[in-house]
C-alpha angles and dihedrals in degrees: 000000000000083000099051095047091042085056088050100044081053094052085043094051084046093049116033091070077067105051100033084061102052091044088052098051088040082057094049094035093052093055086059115084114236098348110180113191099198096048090047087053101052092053091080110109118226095230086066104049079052086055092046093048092045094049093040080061099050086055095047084050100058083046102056087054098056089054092047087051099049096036089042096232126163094193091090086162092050105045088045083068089044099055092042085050091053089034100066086053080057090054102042101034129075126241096020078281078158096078087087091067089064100058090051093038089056093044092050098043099027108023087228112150125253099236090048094053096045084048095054090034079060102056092042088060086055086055095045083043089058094048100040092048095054106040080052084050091050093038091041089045088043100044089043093052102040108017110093115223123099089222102046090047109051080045085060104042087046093056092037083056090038087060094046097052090046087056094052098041087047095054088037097050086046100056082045093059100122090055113113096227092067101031094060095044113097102211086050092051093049090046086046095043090049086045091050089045089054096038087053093042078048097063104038083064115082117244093243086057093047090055090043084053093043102055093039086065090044092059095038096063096032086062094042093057089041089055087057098044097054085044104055081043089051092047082057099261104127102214140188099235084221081059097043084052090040090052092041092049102049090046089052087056095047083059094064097062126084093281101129115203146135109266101332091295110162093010103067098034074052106057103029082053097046089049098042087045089055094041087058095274112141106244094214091059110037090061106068091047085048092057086046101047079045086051086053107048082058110051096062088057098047088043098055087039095066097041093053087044094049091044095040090052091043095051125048104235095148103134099329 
């Protein structure tokens, strides 16, 4: 009986993603008159899908770069299909579940360990983590500041606040380190012992590498946001790029909580839709061009995915 109700909670966490998604877009698609999924799709002009996969490139490229740089790896060609392999498992599957692909992907190409890759991993989403924090300081301060809706705005100062005072209990906490009231808390000695295995990965890496890592983030997520940016301009919203990184960014925090859907679906057409409709957007017709930018945004990755897969599987470059 255990068994049996172990094998069916097991079908049901495969399956919900699934069918939380599609309840969430048939709520935002039944508000709209006469939507027709097929006909939105298709007005999407080709020009822009070649945009979306060369720029989707150019990201994957940098990217590539900032992994070679930190794994040491020479097979830039190699590890590019790698990562757009891997990537594609990021981009379907919830709560960046799709992190584990990298750590098999890297033993079975590169015969890196495990324990070697999760621990570098490690140190490149503090990185991302550095990057991503302060581009969502200056877009939260910039939309809170500029952008005219009472709504929109308090939600970005607040963030804006709510990263300020992050920054300062962090660095407080942290001089206060020898303090009993923090050293005896749990939550405080996992978040110390993830900041002191990234302090020590930090300097064993040499200070030129650390700036080389730095700005390849810096330009990875720069592009990323770009991509969306030109996108969202070429789909008709005229957009702010601050808004287009406020909006990406706080969508990339909500998926780290305990949402679990496939690919972002319902989520993402949610919360670009709720922002844009505060900020003067119809509601009636930014949805459709958000399911379409959304549409978009995936295709490249699924795209990539299956080209580094099919490569990868044709040709042995296990470990060459």
């Amino acid at each position: 009986m255990t068994q049996s109700i172990k094998k069916t909670l097991k079908v049901l966490n495969k399956i919900y993603p699934l069918v939380f998604s599609a309840i969430l877009i048939y709520f935002l698609a039944s508000k709209l008159k006469e939507y027709n999924f097929i006909e939105q799709i298709l007005k999407i002009r080709w020009w822009i899908v070649a945009v979306v996969l060369i720029m989707f490139g150019a990201i994957k490229l940098s990217n590539t770069f900032r992994y070679a740089s930190l794994y040491k790896i020479k097979e830039k060609k190699k590890l590019f299909l790698v990562l757009s392999f891997c990537n594609s498992f990021l981009s379907l599957l919830p709560f960046r579940l799709g992190e584990v692909s990298y750590v098999k992907s890297f033993k079975d190409y590169f015969n890196i360990s495990h324990w070697l890759v999760a621990k570098k991993l490690v140190l490149l989403r503090f990185f991302d983590l550095i990057v991503v924090y302060l581009l969502f300081f200056i877009s939260s301060f910039y939309i809170g500041s500029t952008v005219k809706g009472d709504v929109v705005g308090c939600v970005s100062l607040l963030i804006f606040g709510g990263l300020l005072v992050g920054l300062l209990i962090f660095f407080i906490v942290f001089i206060l380190k020898k303090n009993n009231l923090f050293t005896k808390n749990k939550y405080y000695q996992s978040l110390a012992n993830l900041v002191e295995k990234t302090r020590k990965e930090l300097f064993r890496v040499d200070k030129k590498a650390i700036t080389i890592l730095f700005f390849y983030s810096l330009l990875y997520w720069f592009l990323r946001i770009f991509s969306g940016f030109l996108v969202l301009n070429f789909l008709g919203l005229e957009l702010d790029f601050f808004l287009v990184a406020f909006v990406s960014l706080l969508l990339l925090l909500i998926g780290l909580f305990p949402i679990k859907t496939f690919a972002d679906f319902g989520i993402f057409e949610g919360g670009w839709t709720y922002f844009l409709v505060l900020i003067g957007f119809n509601y009636q017709e930014v949805l459709p061009t958000i399911i379409n930018f959304h549409i978009l945004s995936l295709l490249p990755a699924v795209f990539y995915g299956l080209i580094g897969w099919m490569i990868l599987k044709t040709i042995n470059f296990k470990n060459s």
